[in-house]
Structure formats: structure tokens, C-alpha cells
C-alpha positions in Angstrom: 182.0 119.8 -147.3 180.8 122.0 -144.7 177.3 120.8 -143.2 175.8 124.3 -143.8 176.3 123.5 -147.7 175.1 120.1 -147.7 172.7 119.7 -150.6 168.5 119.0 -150.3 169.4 115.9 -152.3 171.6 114.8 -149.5 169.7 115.4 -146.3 166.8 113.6 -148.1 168.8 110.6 -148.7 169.9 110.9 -145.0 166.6 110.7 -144.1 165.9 108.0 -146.5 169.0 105.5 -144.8 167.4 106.6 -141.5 163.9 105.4 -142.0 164.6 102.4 -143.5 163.8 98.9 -142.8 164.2 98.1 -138.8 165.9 95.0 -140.1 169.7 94.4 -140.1 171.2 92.7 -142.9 174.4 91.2 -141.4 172.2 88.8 -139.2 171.5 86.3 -141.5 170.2 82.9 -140.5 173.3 81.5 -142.8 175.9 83.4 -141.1 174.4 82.9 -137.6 174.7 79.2 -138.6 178.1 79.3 -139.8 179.5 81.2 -136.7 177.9 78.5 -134.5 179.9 76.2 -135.8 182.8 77.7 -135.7 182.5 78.5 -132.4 181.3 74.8 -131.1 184.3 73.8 -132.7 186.8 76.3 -131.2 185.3 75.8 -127.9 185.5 71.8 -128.0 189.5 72.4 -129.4 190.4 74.9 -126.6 188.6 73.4 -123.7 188.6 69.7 -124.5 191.6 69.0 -126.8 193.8 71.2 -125.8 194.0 70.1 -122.3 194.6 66.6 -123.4 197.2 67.5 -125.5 199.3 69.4 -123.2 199.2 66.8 -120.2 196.5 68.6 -117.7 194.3 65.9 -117.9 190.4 67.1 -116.5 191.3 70.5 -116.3 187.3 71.0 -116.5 186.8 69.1 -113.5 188.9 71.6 -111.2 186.1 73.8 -111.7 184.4 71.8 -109.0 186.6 73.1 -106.8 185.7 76.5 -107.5 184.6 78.9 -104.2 180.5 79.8 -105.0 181.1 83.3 -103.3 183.8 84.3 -105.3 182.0 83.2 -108.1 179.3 85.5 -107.3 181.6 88.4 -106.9 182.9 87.8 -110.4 179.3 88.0 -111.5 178.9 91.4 -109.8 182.0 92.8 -111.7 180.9 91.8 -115.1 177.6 93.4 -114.6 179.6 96.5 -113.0 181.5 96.6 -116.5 178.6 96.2 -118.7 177.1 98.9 -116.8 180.0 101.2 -116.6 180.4 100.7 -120.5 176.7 101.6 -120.6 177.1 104.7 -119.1 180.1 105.7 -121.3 177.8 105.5 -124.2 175.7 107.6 -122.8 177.9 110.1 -122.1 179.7 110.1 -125.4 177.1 109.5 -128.0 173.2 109.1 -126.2 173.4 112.7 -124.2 173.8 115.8 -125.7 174.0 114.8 -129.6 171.1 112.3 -129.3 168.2 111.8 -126.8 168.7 108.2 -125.9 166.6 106.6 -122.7 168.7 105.0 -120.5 166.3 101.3 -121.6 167.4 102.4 -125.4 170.9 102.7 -124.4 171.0 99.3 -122.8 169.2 97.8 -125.7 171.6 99.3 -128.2 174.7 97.9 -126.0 173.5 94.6 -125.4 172.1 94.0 -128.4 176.2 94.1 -129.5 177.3 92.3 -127.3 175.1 89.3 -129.4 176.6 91.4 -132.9 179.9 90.9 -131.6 179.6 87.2 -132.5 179.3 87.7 -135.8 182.4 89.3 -136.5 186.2 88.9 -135.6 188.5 91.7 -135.2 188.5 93.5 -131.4 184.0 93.2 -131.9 183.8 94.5 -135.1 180.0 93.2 -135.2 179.1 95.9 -132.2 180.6 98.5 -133.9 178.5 97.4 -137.0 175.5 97.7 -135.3 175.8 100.2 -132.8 176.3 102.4 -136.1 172.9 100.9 -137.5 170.9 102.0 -134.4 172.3 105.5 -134.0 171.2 106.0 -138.5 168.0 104.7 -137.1 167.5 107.0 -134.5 167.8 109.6 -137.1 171.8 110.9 -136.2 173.5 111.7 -139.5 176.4 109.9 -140.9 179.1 112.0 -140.3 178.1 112.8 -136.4 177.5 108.6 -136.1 181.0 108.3 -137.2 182.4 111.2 -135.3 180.2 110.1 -131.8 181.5 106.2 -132.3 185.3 107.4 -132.6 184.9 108.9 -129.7 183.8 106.3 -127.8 186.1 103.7 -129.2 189.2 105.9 -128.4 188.2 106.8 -124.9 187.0 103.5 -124.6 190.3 102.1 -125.9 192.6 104.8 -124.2 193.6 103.0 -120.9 194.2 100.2 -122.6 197.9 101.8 -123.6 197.6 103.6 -120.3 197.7 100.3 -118.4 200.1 98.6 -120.0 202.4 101.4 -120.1 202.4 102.4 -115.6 201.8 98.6 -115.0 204.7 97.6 -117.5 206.8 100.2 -115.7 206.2 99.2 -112.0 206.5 95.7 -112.5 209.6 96.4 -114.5 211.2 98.7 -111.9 210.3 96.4 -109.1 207.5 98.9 -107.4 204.9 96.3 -107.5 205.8 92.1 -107.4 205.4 89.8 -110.2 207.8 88.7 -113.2 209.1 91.9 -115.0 210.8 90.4 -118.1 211.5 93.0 -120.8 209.1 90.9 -123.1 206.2 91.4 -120.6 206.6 95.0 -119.0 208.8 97.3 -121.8 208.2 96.0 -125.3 204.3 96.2 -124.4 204.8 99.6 -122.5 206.9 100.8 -125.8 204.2 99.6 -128.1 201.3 100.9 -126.2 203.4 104.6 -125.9 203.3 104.5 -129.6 199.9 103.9 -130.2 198.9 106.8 -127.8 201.6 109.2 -129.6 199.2 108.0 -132.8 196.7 108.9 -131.5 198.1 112.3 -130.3 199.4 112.9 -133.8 195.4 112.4 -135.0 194.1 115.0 -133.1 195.9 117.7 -134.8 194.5 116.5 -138.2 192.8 119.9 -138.9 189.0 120.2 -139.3 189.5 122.1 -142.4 191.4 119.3 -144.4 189.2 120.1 -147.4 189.5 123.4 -147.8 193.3 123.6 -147.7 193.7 120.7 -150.2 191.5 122.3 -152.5 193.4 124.8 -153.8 195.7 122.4 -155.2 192.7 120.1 -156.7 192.4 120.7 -160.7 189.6 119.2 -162.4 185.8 117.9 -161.4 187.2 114.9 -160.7 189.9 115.5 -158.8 188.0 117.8 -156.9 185.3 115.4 -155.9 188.3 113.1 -154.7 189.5 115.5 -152.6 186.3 116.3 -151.6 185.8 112.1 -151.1 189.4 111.7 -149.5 189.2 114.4 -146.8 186.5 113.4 -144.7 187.8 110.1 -143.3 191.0 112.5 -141.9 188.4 115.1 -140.8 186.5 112.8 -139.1 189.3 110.8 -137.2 190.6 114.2 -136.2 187.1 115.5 -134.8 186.3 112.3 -133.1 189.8 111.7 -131.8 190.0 115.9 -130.1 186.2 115.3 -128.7 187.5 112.0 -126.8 190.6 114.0 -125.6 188.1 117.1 -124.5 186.3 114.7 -122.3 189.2 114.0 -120.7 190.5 117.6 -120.2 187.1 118.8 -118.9 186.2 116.4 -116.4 183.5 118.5 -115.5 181.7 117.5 -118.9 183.2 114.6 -119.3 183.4 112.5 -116.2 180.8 109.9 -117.0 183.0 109.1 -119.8 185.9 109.1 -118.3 184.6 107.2 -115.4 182.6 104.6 -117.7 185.7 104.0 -119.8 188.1 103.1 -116.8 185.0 101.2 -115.2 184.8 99.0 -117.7 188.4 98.0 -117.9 188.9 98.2 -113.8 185.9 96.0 -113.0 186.8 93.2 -115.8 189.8 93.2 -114.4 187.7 92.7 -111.4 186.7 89.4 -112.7 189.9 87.8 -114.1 190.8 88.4 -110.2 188.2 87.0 -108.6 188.2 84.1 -110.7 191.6 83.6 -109.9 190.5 83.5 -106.3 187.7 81.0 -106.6 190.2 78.6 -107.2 192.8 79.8 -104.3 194.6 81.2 -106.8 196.4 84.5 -104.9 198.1 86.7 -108.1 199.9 90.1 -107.4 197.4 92.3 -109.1 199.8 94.0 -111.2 200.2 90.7 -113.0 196.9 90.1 -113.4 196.3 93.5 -115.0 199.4 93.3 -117.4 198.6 89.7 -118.2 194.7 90.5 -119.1 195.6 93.0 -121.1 198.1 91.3 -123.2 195.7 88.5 -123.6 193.3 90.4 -124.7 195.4 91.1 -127.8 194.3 87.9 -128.7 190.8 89.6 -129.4 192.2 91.1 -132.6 192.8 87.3 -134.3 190.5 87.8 -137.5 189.7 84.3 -137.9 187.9 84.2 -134.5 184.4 85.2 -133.5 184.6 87.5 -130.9 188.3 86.0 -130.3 186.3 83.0 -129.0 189.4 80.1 -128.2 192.0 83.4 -129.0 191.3 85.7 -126.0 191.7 82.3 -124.3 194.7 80.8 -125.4 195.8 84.2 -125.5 195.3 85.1 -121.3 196.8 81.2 -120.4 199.7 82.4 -122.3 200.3 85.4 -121.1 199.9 83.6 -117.4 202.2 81.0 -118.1 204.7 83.2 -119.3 204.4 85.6 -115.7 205.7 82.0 -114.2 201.7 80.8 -112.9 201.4 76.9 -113.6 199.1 75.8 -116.5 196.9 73.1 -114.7 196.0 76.3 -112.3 195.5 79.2 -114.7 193.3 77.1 -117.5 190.2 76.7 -115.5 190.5 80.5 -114.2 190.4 81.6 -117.5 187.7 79.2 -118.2 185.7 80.6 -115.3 186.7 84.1 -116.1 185.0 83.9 -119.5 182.4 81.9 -118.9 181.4 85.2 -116.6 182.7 88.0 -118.1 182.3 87.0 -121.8 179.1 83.9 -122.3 177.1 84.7 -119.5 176.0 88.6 -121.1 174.9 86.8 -124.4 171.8 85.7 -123.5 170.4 88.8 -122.2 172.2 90.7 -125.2 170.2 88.5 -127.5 167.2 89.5 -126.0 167.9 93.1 -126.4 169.0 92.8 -130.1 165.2 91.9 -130.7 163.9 94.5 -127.8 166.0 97.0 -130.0 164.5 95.8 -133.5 161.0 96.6 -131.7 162.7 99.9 -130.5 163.7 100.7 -133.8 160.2 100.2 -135.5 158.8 102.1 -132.8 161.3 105.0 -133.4 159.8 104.6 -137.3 155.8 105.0 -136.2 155.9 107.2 -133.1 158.9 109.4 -134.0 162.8 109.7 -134.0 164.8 110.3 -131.1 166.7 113.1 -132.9 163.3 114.8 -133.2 162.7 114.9 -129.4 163.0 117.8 -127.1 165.8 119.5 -127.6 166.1 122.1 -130.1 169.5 123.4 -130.6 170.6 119.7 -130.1 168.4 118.8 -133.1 169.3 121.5 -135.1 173.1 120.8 -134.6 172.9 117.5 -135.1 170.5 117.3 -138.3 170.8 120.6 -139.6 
């Protein structure tokens, strides 16, 4: 349904979701419990036991050995991603549609990072929650959904991107490191069709409604239709804004810069963890081999892929020929920076936000602020 039709009955219940309790209901005290446990025990399995198993002995205790300064530069890349993946939110969703501060932004962001615990599945618990703060802030359902697929495919876009040119060069012998077909072309072939999918969804038409309509006999096939069509309308909108970002750079260069910050400068710290140890990588492997660990972040029994984005990474380095006793505590280090270290402060900002949000409720809505033909575009 066009949003010029929408019914008074609908932007009142819009407004209803909106200004709603600050509290979220996914963080329960009982799940928070539950996914403690689970983690404790993943982490004692993959850190402690696993080691054991395998013959490596105190792999823990090479982490003594580990170089303080490159430690610190590790550190300074993980806050350069979080800060680059900041800044692509802004961009993308707390710019024009929405007049986000750049303390609201952080909040928001952080405040998933903590989220991100709670659910498995590539930080499903971010998304969840990211989505709750932008209905709070008074953005409408269907411009939430449209903004966050934005984000997530331009955030997700070099991930194919990477592991397609680095797959290549490896393979072709351009850059050094082990270019088996299993590590350079089947991911390189995989990742090619996942961005041809997500080609393919940008030419879903806006209009998917109207042209199924026609066909649509009855009131209640018509509602279905009516039902059915927005999830392809909205992939399609979200999916051609991402791709406009990238073909006006002029717009969309915060974006695109914040997208491939975050990746680059994570990267960043897989490398300079590998270096703390003395451990000297060709740098095509380490970005091929972090991004086919990171697959591991999609296991669905996992929080966060806590023990499967590890297990995941050694893998992948063991199998690009490094030695197992070396790459176990550089992983270890690597997400003790890149992945513990931010969930303290994103804690914090899940209850700065809550206060945010209850502000927003008393003092006034961030879609209402200055900016007229924003406002009007977004809530009209």
C-alpha cells in the first residue's frame, strides 16, 4: 500500500508501537542467565579442553609471550572498526531519514554489541534491537526495515567482495599464501553468487503490489497480496538504496567508507595479533582466512558464534598450512580484542540508551526535530 493511502487507524497505531514502554522485552533476567552459561561453558570447552585434547598443552600460557605494543595497536583497530561501523550507521539510517546525535548513534550501536549476546545467527540480537531504537525514535516500520537493509547489505557487501579478488590473487599466484581450490575458488564462486542475489533483488519492482493485484480475486486474497508484497518491496528498496550509495559516492561515501572500515581495520586486528606473537602471515591469507572463519558466526546454536567464530578462524589457519600451537592463542588474543573487550562499554550504553529512549518519550522524538521535509517523508 502506498504510504499516501495509509489509514488514520494505522499511523495511530504507528505512533502507539513508538511511544511505548522504553523497556525491551528480549532482555530478560532468564535469558541473560541462560546465555551466560552457555557461554562459560563454550569458552571453558574451546579454550581449556580443546587444547588438551588436541596435544598443545598451555596454549594459554603463550599468551605471556605476547608483544604489549602490538597489543595496543590491535586495541586501536577494534576501536577504529567500531567507530567506522558507527559512522556507517550514521550515514545510512541516523542522517537524512532520522536526526540522530552522534552520542545517540553510539548508544544505539553499542548497546548491540551487548544484544548480540543474546542471539545466534551472524548478531541477530543487534539487529533486534537496533530495530527497537529506531520505532522508538519515532521512524515508521516500513522505513526501519527499508534503512536496516540498507545497512546490513552495504555492511555485508565486501564480505563477497573480499573473498572473491583475495580468492583470485591467491589462487593465481599474485599475492603468496596456500591457494588450494577449497580456500580461494569455491569461496570466490560462492561469494559471486551471493552478490548476483543480491543483484537479482534490486530489480524487485517497487510496485509489486499493484501489478499482482490485478490478478488477486476476493477480500481475502487481496489482503494477501496486499500482506505478501511488502517483504519483496522492501528487500528491493533497501537492497537499490545500499547500491545508490555506492554509485554516488558523493552521497554516499561515509557509508561506503564506514562499511569497508569496519571490515579493513578488523582485519587490522587478526594481524596485529598475529604479530604480537611473531607470527609474520602474508596478509592475503589473513584476509581470506578471517573471512572464512567468520562463517562460523552464522552457527545457530552459538551466542554471538562465541567458541564458532573461534574454532572456525583456527581452522581456516590450519588449513592455509600455519601450525596449531601458534595460531590458537592469536585467535585467542584476536577476540579477546576485537570481540570481549567492546562488551563492557556496550553494556553500559544498552542502559545509556534505555535513559535515551525515555528521554526521547518526555522531551520529544527525534523524528519530530528540525527538519521538515525529512519529517514529513519519513512519517507522513
Amino acid at each position: 500500500m502506498p504510504d499516501d493511502e495509509r489509514s488514520e487507524e494505522e499511523e495511530t497505531e504507528e505512533r502507539a508501537e513508538a511511544g511505548g514502554p522504553a523497556g525491551l522485552p528480549i532482555f530478560s533476567t532468564k535469558r541473560m542467565v541462560q546465555t551466560a552459561v552457555v557461554v562459560v561453558v563454550l569458552l571453558v570447552g574451546i579454550y581449556f579442553l580443546f587444547p588438551k585434547l588436541v596435544g598443545l598443552g598451555d596454549a594459554l600460557g603463550k599468551l605471556d609471550e605476547a608483544d604489549p605494543v602490538w597489543i595496543g595497536i590491535a586495541v586501536v583497530f577494534s576501536i577504529a572498526s567500531y567507530a567506522t561501523y558507527i559512522a556507517l550507521f550514521k550515514a545510512v539510517v541516523g542522517g537524512d531519514a532520522l536526526r540522530l546525535t552522534w552520542g545517540e548513534t553510539y548508544e544505539i550501536n553499542m548497546a548491540g554489541v551487548a544484544a548480540t549476546l543474546l542471539f545466534s545467527a551472524g548478531g541477530a540480537g543487534g539487529v533486534a534491537l537496533t530495530y527497537w531504537a529506531l520505532r522508538k525514535a519515532g521512524m515508521r516500520r516500513r522505513e526501519v526495515a527499508r534503512r536496516m537493509i540498507a545497512f546490513v547489505s552495504l555492511h555485508y557487501a565486501f564480505y563477497p567482495l573480499a573473498l572473491i579478488v583475495f580468492g583470485l590473487l591467491l589462487r593465481t599466484g599474485v599475492l603468496n599464501g596456500e591457494n588450494s581450490v577449497e580456500l580461494t575458488i569455491i569461496p570466490a564462486a560462492v561469494a559471486g553468487v551471493l552478490l548476483v542475489l543480491g543483484v537479482l533483488v534490486t530489480l524487485i519492482p517497487a510496485d509489486v503490489e499493484a501489478r499482482l493485484m490485478p490478478y488477486a480475486h476476493g477480500e481475502h486474497t487481496r489482503s494477501f497480496v496486499e500482506w505478501a508484497s511488502r517483504v519483496p518491496e522492501t528487500l528491493g528498496e533497501g537492497f537499490r538504496f545500499a547500491l545508490g550509495l555506492f554509485a554516488h559516492p558523493r552521497k554516499g561515501g561515509l557509508a561506503v567508507l564506514g562499511a569497508a572500515g569496519f571490515w579493513a581495520f578488523g582485519i587490522g586486528v587478526l594481524w596485529a595479533s598475529f604479530h604480537s606473537l611473531g607470527i609474520h602471515v602474508p596478509l592475503a591469507v589473513v584476509v581470506q582466512g578471517f573471512f572464512l572463519g567468520m562463517v562460523a558466526n552464522l552457527f545457530p546454536l552459538a551466542p554471538a558464534g562465541v567458541g564458532a567464530v573461534d574454532a572456525g578462524m583456527i581452522g581456516a589457519f590450519v588449513l592455509f598450512g600455519l601450525p596449531e600451537e601458534t595460531v590458537f592463542p592469536a585467535i585467542l588474543i584476536f577476540r579477546l580484542v576485537s570481540f570481549w573487550m567492546p562488551i563492557p562499554p556496550g553494556i553500559v550504553a544498552f542502559f545509556q540508551l534505555r535513559n535515551t529512549v525515555r528521554r526521547w518519550e518526555s522531551e520529544g522524538l527525534p523524528i519530530d526535530r528540525d527538519g521538515g521535509t525529512i519529517k514529513s517523508k519519513v512519517m507522513a
